[in-house]
BAFI-3210 file (N, C-alpha, C; in Angstrom, 3 decimals, decimal comma, padded with zeros to 6 digits):
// residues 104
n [1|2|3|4|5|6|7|8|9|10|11|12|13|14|15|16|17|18|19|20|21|22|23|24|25|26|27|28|29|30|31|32|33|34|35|36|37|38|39|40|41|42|43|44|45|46|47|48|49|50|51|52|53|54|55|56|57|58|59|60|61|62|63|64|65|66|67|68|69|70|71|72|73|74|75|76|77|78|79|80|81|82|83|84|85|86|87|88|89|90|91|92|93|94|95|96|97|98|99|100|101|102|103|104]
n.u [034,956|032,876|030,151|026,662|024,149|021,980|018,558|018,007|020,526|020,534|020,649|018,529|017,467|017,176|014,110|010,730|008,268|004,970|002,355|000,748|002,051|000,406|000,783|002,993|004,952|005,414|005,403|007,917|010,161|009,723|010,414|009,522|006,450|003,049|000,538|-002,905|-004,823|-008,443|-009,725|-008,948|-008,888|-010,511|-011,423|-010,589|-008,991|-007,056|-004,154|-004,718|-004,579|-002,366|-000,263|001,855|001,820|-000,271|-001,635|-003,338|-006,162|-009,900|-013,118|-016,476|-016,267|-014,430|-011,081|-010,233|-007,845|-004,316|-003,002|-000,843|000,885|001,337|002,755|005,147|006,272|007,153|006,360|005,510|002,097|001,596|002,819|001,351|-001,197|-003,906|-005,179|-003,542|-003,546|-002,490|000,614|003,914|005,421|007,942|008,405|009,176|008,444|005,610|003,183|001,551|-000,723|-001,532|-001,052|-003,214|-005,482|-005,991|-008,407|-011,040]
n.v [-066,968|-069,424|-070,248|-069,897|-072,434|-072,905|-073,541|-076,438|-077,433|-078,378|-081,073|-083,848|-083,136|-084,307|-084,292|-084,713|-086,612|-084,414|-084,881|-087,148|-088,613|-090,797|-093,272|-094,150|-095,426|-093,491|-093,151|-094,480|-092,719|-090,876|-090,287|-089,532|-089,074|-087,455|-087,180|-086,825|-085,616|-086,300|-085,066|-082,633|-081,573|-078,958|-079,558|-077,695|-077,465|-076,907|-078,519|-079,960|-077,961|-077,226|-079,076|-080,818|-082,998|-083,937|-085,590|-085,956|-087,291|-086,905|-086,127|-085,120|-082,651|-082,790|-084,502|-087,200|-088,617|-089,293|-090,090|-092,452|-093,445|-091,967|-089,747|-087,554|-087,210|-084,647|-082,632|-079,754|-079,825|-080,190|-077,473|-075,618|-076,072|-074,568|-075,534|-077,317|-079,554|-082,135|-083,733|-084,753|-087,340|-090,397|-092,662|-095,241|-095,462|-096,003|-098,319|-100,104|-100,682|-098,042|-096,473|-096,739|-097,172|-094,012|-092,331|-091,132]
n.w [027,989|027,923|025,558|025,141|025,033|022,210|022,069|020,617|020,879|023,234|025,868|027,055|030,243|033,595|034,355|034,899|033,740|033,626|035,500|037,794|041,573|041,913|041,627|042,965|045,657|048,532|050,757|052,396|052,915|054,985|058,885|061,077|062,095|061,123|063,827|064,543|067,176|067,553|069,480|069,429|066,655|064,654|062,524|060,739|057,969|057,382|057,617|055,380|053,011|053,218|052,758|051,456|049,357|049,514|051,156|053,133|054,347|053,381|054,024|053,157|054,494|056,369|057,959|058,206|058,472|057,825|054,685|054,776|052,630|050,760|052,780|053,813|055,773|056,857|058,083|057,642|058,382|061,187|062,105|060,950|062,085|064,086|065,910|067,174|067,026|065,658|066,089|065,502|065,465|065,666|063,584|063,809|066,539|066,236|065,613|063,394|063,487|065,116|063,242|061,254|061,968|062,609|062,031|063,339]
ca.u [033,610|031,796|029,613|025,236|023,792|020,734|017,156|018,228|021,614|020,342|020,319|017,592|017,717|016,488|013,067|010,061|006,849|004,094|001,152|000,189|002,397|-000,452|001,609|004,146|004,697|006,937|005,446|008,709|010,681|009,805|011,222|008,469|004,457|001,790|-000,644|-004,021|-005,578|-009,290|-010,412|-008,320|-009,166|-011,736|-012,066|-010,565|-008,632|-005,572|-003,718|-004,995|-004,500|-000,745|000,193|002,371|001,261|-001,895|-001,445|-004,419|-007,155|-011,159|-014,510|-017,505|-015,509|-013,847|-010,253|-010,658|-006,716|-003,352|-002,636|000,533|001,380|001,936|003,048|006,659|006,538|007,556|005,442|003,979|000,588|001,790|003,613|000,499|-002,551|-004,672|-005,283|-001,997|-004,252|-001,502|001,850|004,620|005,908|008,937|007,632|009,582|007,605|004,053|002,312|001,058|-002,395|-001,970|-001,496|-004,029|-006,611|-006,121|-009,280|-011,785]
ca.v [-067,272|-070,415|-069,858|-070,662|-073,599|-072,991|-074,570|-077,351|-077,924|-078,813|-082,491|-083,781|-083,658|-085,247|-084,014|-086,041|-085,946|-084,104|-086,095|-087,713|-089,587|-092,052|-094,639|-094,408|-095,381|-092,070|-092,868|-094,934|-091,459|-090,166|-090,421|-088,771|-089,299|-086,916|-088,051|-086,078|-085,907|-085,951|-084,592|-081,005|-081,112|-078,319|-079,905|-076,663|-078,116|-076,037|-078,850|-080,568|-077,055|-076,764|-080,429|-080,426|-084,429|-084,217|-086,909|-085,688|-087,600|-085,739|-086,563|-084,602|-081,437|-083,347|-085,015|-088,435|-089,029|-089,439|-091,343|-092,450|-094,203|-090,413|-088,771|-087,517|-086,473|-083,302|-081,828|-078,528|-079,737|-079,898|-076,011|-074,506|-076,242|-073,617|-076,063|-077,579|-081,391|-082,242|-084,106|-085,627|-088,494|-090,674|-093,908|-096,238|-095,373|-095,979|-099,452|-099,874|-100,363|-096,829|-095,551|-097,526|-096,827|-092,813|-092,074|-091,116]
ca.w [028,460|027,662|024,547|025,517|024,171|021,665|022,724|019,876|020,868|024,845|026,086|027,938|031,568|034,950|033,881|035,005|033,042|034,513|036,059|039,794|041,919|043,020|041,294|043,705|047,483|048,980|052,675|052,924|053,085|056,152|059,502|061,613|061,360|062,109|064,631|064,676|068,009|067,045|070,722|069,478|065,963|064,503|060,834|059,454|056,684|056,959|057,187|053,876|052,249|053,369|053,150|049,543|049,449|048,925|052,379|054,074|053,977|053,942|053,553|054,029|054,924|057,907|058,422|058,644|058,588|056,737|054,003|055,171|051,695|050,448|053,827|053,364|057,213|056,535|059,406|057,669|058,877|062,639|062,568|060,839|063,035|064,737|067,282|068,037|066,966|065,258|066,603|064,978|066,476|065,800|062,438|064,464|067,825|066,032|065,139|062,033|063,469|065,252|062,074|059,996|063,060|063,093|061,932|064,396]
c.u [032,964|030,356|027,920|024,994|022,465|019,668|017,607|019,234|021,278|019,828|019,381|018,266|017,595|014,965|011,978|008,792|005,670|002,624|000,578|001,808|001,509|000,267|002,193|004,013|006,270|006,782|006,973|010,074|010,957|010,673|010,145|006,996|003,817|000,762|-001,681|-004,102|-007,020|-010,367|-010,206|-008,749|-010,304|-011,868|-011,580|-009,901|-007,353|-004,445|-003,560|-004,598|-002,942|000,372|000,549|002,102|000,176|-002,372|-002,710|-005,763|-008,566|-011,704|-015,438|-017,164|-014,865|-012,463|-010,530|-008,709|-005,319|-003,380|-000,800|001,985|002,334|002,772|004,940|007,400|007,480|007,071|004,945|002,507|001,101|002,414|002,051|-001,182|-003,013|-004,346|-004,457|-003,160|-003,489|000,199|002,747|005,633|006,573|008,132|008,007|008,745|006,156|003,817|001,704|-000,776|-002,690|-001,883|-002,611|-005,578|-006,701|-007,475|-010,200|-012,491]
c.v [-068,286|-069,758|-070,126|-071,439|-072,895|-074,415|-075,976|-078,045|-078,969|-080,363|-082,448|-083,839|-084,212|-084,409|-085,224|-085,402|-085,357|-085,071|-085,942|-088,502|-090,779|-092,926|-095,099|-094,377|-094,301|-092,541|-093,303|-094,177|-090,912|-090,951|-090,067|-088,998|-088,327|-087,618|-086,996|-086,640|-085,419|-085,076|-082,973|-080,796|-080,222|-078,537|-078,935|-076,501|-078,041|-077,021|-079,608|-079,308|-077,102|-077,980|-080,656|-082,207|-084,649|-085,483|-087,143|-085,899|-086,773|-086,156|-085,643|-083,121|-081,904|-084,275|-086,013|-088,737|-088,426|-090,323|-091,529|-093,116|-092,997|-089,519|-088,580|-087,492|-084,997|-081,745|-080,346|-078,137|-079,485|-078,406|-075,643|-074,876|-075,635|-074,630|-076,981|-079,324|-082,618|-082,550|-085,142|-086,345|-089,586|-092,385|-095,144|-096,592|-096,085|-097,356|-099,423|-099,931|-099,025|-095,832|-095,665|-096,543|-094,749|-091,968|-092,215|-092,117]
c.w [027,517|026,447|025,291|024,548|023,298|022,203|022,227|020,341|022,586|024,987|026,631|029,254|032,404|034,994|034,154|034,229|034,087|034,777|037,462|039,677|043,020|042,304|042,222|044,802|047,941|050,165|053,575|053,501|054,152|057,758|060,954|060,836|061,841|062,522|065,122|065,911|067,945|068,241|070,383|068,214|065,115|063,490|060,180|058,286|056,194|056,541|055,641|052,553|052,066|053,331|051,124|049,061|049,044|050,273|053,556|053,821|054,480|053,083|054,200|054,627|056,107|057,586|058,584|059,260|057,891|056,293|054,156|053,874|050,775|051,275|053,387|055,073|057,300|057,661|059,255|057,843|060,649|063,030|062,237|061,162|064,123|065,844|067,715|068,360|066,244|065,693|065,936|065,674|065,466|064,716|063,364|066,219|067,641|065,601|064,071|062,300|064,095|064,108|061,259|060,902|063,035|062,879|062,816|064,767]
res [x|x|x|x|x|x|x|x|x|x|x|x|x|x|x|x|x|x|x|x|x|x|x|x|x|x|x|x|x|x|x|x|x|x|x|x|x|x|x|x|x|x|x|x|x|x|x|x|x|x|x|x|x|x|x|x|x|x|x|x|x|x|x|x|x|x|x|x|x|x|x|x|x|x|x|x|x|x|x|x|x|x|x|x|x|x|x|x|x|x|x|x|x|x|x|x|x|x|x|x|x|x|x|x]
***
């Protein structure tokens, strides 16, 4: 059996420092976009709560959008939206002005 390393003896690893990634553009990641429909949405935030991105833009206590620069498309805002305002639809399908534009 393989001996354990001491704390001292251990290389570094693939370790990133802790911080933000607003430096960085991830939106290029995804594959899928969410597309709020603002006729269904009730402002209740869930998705901004459950959205591991931080991708969900809000002002005022209200949804304005996604920031799509962050979005991973990962679609845990579209499973856990009360009101089903929420649809993820296909990056290649969408226009960059229907994304830019999603805000009410």
């Amino acid at each position: 059996m393989a001996e354990l390393l001491k704390k001292d003896q251990m290389k570094p690893g693939a370790v990133a420092e802790g911080g933000t990634m607003a430096g960085l553009y991830t939106g290029s990641w995804r594959t899928y976009c969410p597309v709020t429909d603002f006729e269904k949405c009730t402002h209740c935030m869930l998705c901004w709560i459950v959205c591991p991105d931080s991708a969900v833009r809000v002002e005022g206590g209200k949804k304005l959008g996604t920031d799509y620069q962050y979005c991973k498309g990962c679609g845990i805002c579209a499973v856990e939206c009360p009101a089903d305002a929420i649809e993820m639809k296909l990056e290649s399908d969408l226009s960059e002005q229907r994304k830019e534009g999603e805000q009410p």
